[in-house]
PyMOL Python script that loads the backbone (N, CA, C, O; Angstrom):
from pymol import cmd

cmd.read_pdbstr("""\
ATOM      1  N   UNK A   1     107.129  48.669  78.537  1.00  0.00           N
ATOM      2  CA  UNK A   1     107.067  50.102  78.798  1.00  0.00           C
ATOM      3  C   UNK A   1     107.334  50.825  77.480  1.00  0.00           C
ATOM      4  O   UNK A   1     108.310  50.534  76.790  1.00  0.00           O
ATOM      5  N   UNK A   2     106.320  51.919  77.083  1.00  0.00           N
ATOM      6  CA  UNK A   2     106.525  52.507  76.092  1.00  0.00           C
ATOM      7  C   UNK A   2     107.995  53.457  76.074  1.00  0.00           C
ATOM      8  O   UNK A   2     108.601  53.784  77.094  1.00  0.00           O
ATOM      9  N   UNK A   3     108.382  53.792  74.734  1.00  0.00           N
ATOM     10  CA  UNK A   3     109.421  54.823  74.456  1.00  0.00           C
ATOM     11  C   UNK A   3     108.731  56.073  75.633  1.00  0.00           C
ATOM     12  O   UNK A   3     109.337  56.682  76.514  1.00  0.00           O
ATOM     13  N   UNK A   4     107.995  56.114  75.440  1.00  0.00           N
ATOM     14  CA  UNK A   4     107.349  57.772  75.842  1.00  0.00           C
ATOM     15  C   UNK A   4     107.498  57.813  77.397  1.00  0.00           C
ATOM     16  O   UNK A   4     108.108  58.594  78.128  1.00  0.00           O
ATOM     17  N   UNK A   5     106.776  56.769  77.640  1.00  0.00           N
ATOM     18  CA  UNK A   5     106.850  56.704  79.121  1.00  0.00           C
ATOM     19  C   UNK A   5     108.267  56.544  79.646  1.00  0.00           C
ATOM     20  O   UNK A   5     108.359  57.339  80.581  1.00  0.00           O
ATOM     21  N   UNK A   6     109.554  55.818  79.471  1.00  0.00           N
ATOM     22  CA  UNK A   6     110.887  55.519  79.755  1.00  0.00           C
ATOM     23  C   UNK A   6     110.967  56.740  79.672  1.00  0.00           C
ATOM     24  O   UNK A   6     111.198  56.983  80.856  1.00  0.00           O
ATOM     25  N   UNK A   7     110.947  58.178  78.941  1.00  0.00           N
ATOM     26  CA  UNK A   7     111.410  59.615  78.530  1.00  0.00           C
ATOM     27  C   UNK A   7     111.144  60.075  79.713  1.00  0.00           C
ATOM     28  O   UNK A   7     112.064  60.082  80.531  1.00  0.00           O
ATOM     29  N   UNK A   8     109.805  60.582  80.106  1.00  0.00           N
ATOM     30  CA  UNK A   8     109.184  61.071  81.344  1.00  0.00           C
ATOM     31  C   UNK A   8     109.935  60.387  82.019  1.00  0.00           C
ATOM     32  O   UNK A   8     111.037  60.933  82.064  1.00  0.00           O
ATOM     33  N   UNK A   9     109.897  59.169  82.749  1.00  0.00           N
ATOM     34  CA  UNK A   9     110.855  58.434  84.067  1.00  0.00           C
ATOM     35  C   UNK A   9     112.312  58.924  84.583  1.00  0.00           C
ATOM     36  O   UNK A   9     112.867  59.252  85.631  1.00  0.00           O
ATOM     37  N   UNK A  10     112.660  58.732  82.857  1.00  0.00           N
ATOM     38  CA  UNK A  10     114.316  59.959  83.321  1.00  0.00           C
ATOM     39  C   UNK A  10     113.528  61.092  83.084  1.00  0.00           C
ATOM     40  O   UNK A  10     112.471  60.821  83.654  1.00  0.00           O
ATOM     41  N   UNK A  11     113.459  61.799  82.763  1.00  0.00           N
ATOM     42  CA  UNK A  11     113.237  63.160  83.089  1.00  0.00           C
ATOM     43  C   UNK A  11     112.418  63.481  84.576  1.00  0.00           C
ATOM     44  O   UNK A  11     111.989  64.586  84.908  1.00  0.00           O
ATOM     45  N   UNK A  12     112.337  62.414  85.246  1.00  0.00           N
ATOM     46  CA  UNK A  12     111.998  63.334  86.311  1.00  0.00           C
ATOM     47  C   UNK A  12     112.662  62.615  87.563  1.00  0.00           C
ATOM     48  O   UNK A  12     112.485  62.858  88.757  1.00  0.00           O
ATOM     49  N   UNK A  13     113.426  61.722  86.999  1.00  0.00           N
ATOM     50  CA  UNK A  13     114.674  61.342  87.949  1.00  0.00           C
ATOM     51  C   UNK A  13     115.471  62.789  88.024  1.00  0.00           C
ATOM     52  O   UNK A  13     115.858  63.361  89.043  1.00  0.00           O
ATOM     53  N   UNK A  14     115.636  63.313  86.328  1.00  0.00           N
ATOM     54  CA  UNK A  14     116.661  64.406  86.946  1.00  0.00           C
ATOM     55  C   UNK A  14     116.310  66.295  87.261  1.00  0.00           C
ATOM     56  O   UNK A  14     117.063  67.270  87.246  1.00  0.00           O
ATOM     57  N   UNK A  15     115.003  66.167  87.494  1.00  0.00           N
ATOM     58  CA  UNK A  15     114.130  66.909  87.753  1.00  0.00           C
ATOM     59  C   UNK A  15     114.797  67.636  89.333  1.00  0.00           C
ATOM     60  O   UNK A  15     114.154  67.192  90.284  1.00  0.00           O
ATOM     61  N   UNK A  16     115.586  68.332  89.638  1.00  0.00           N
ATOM     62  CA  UNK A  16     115.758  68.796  91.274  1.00  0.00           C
ATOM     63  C   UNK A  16     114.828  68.495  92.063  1.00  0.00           C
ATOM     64  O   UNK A  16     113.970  67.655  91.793  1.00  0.00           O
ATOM     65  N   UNK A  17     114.888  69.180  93.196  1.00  0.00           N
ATOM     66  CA  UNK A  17     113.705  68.695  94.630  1.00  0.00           C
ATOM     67  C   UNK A  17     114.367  70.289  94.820  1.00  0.00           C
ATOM     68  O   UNK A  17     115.558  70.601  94.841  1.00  0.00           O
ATOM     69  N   UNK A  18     112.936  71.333  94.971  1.00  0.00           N
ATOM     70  CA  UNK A  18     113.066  72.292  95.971  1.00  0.00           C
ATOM     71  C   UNK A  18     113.324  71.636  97.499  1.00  0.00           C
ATOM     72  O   UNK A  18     113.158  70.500  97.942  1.00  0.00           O
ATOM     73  N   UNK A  19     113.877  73.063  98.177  1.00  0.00           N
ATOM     74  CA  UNK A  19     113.949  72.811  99.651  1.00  0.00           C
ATOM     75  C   UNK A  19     112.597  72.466  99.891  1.00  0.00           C
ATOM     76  O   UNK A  19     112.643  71.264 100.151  1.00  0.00           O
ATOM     77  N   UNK A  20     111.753  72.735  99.935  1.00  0.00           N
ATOM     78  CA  UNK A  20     110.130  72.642  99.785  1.00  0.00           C
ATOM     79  C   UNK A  20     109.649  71.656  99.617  1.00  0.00           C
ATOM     80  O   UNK A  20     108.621  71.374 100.233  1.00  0.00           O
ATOM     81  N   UNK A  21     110.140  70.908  98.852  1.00  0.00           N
ATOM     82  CA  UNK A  21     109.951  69.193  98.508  1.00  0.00           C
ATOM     83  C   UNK A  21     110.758  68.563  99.081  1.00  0.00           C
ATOM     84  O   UNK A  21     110.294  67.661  99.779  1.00  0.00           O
ATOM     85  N   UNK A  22     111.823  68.675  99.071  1.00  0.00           N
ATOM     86  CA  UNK A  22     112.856  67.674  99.522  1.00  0.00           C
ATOM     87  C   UNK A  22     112.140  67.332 101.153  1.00  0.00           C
ATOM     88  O   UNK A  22     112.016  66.163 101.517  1.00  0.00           O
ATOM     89  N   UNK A  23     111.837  68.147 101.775  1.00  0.00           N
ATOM     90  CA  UNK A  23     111.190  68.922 103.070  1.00  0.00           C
ATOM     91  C   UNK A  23     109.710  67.603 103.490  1.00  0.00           C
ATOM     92  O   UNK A  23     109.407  66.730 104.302  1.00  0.00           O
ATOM     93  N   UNK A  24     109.247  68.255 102.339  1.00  0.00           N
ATOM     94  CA  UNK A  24     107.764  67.092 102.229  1.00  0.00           C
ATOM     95  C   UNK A  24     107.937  66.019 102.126  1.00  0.00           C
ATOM     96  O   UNK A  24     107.205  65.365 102.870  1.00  0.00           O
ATOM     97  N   UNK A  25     108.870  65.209 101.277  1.00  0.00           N
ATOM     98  CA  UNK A  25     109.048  64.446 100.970  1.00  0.00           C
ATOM     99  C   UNK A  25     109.832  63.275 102.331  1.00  0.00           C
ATOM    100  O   UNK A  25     109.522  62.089 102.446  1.00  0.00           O
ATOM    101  N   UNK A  26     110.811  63.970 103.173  1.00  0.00           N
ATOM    102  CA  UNK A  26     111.248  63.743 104.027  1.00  0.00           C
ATOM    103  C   UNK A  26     109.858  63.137 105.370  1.00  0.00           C
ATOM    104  O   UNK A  26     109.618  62.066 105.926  1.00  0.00           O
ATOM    105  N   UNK A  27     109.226  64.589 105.399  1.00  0.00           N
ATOM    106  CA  UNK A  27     108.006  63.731 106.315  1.00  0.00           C
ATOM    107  C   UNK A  27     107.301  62.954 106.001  1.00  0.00           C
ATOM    108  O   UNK A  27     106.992  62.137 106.869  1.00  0.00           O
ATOM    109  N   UNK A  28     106.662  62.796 104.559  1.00  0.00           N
ATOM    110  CA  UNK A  28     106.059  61.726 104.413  1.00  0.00           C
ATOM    111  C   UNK A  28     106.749  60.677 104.551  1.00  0.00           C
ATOM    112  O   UNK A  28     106.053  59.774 105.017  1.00  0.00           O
ATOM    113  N   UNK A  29     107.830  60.367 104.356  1.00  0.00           N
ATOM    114  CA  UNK A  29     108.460  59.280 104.626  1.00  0.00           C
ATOM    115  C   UNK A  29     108.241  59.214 105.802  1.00  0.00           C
ATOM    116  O   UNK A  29     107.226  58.599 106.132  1.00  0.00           O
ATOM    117  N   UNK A  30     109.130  59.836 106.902  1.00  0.00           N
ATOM    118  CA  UNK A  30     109.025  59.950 108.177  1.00  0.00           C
ATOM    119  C   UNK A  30     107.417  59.336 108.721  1.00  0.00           C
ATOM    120  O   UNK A  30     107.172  58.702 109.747  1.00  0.00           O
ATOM    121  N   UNK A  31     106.576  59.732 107.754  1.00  0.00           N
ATOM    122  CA  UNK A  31     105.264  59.145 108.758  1.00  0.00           C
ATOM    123  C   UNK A  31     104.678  57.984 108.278  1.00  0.00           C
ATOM    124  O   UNK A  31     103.900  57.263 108.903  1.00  0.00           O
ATOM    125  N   UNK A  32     105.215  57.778 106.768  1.00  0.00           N
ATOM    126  CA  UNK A  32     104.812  56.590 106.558  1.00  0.00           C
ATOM    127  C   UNK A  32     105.220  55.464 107.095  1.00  0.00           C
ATOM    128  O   UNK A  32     104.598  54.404 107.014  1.00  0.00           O
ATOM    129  N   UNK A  33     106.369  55.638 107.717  1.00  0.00           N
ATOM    130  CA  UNK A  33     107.364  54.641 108.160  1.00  0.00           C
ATOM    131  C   UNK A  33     107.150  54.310 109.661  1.00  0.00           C
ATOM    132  O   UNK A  33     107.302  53.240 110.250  1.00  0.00           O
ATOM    133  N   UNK A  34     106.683  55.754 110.200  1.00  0.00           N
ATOM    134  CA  UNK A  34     106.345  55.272 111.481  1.00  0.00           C
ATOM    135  C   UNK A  34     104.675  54.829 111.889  1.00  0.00           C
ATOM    136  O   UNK A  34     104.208  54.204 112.841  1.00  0.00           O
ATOM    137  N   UNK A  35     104.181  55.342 110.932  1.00  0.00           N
ATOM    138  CA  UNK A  35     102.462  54.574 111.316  1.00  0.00           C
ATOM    139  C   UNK A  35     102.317  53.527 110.798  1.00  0.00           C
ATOM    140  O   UNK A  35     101.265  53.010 111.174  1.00  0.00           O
ATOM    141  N   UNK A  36     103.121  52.647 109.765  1.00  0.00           N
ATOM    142  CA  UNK A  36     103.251  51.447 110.048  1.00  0.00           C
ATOM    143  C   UNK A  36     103.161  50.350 111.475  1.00  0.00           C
ATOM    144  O   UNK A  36     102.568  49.316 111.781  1.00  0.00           O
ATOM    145  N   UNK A  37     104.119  51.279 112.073  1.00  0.00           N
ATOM    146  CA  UNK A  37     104.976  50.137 113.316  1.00  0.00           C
ATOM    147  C   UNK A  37     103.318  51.142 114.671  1.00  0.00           C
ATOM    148  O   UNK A  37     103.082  50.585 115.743  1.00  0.00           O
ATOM    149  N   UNK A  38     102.638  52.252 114.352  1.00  0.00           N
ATOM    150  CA  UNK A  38     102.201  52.996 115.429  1.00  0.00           C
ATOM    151  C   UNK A  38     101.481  53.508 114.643  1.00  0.00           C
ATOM    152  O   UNK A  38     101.927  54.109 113.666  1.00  0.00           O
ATOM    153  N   UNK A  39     100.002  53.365 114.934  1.00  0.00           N
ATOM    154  CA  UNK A  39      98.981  54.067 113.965  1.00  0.00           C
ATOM    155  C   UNK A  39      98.285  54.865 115.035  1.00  0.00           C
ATOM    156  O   UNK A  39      97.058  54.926 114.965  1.00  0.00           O
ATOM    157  N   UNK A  40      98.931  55.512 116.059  1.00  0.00           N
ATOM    158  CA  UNK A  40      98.394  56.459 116.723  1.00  0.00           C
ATOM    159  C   UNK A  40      99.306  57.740 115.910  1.00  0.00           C
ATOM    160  O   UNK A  40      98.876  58.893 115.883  1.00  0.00           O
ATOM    161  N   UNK A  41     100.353  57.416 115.395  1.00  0.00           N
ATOM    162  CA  UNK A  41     101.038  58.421 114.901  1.00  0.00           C
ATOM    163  C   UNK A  41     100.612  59.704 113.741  1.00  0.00           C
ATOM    164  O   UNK A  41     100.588  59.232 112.605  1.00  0.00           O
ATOM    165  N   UNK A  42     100.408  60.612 113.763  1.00  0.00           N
ATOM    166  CA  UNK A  42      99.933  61.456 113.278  1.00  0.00           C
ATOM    167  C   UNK A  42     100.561  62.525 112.042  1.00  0.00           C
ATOM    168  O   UNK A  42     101.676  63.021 112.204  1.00  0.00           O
ATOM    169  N   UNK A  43     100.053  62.714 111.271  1.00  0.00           N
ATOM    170  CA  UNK A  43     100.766  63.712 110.520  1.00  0.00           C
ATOM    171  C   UNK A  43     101.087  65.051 111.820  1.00  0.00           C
ATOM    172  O   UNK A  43     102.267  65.031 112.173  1.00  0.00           O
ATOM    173  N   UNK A  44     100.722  65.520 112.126  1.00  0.00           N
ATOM    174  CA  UNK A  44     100.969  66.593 113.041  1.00  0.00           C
ATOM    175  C   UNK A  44     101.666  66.231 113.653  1.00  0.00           C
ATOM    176  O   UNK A  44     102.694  66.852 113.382  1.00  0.00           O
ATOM    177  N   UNK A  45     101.864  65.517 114.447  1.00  0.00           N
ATOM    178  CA  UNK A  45     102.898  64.617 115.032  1.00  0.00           C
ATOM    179  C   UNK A  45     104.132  64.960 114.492  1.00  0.00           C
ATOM    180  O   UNK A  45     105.049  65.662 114.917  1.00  0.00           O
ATOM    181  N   UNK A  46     103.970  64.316 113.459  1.00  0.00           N
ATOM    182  CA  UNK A  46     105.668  64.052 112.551  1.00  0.00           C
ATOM    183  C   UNK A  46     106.053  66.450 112.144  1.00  0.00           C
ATOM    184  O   UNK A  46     106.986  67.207 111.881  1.00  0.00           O
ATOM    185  N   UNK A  47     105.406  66.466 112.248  1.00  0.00           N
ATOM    186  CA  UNK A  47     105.571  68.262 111.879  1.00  0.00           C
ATOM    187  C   UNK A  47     105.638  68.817 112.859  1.00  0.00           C
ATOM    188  O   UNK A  47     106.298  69.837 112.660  1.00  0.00           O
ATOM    189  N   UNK A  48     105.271  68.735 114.048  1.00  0.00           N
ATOM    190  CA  UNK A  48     105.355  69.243 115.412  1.00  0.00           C
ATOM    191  C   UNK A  48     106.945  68.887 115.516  1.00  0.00           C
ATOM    192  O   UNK A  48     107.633  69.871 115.789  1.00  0.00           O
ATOM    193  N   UNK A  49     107.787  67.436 115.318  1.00  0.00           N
ATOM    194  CA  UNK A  49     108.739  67.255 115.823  1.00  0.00           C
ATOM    195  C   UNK A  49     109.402  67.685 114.604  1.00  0.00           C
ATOM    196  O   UNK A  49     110.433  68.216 115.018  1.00  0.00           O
ATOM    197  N   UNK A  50     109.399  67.754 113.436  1.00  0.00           N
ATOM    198  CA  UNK A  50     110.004  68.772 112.178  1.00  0.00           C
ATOM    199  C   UNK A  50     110.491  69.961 112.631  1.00  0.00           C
ATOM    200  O   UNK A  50     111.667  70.313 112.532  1.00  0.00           O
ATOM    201  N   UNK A  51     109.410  70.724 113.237  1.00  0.00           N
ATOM    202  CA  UNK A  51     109.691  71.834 113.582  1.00  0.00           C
ATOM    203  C   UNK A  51     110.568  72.011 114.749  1.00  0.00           C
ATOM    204  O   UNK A  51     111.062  73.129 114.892  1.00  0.00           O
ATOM    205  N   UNK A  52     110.795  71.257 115.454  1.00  0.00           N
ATOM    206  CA  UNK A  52     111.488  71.065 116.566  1.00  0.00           C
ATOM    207  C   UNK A  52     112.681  70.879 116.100  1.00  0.00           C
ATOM    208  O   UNK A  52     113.461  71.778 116.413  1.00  0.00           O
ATOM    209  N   UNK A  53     113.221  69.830 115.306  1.00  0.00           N
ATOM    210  CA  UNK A  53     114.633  69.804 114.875  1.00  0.00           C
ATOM    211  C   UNK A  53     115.192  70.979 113.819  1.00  0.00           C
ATOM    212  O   UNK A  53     116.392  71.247 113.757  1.00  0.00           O
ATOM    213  N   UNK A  54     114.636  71.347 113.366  1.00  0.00           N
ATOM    214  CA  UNK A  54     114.587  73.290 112.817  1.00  0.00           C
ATOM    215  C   UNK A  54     115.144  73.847 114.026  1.00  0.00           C
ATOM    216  O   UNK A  54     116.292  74.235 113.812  1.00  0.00           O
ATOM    217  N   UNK A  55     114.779  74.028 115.177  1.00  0.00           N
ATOM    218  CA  UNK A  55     115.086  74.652 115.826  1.00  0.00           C
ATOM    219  C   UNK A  55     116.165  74.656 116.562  1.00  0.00           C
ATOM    220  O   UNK A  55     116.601  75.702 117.043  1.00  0.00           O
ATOM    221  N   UNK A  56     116.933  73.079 116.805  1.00  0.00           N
ATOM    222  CA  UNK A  56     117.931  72.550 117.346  1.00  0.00           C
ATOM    223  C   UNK A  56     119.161  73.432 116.642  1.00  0.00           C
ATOM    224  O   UNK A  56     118.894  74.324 115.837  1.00  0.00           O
ATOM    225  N   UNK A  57     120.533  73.104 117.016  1.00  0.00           N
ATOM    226  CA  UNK A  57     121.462  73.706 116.453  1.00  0.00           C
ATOM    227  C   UNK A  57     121.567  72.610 115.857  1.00  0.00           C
ATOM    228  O   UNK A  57     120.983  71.591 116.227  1.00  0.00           O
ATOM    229  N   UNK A  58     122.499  72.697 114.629  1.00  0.00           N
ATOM    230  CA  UNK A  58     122.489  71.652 113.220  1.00  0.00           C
ATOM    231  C   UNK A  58     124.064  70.995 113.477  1.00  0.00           C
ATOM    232  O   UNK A  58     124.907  71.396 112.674  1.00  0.00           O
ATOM    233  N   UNK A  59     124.489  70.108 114.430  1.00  0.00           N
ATOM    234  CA  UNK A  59     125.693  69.155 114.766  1.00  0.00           C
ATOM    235  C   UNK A  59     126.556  68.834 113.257  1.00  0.00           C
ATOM    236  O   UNK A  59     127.553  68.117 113.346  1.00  0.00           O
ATOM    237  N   UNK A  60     126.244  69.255 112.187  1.00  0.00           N
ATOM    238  CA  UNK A  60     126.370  69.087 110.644  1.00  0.00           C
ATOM    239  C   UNK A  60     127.854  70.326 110.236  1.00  0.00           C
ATOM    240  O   UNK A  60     128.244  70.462 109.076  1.00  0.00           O
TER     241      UNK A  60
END
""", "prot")
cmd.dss("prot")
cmd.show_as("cartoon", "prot")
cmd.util.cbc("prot")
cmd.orient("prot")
């Protein structure tokens, strides 16, 4: 691995996550993980029930 490239790698380890990303990032996981095991599973799917736990009161 070049010098240059190792630079970029940390730098975007310490790069923040908007709420916005952190957000996205969360469902894609969320759907990658479940259309593995269920390939009826849908992106809409996983955002339909996103939006649903938004709405719950936060037990946190």
């Amino acid at each position: 691995m070049t010098h240059h490239l190792q630079e970029l790698i940390e730098a975007g380890r310490r790069a923040p996550f908007s709420k916005d990303e952190r957000e996205a990032q969360r469902r894609s996981f969320a759907y990658g993980n479940t259309h593995i095991e269920n390939e009826r599973i849908t992106r809409q799917m996983i955002d339909e029930q996103a939006a649903l736990l938004d709405l719950e009161p936060s037990d946190r």
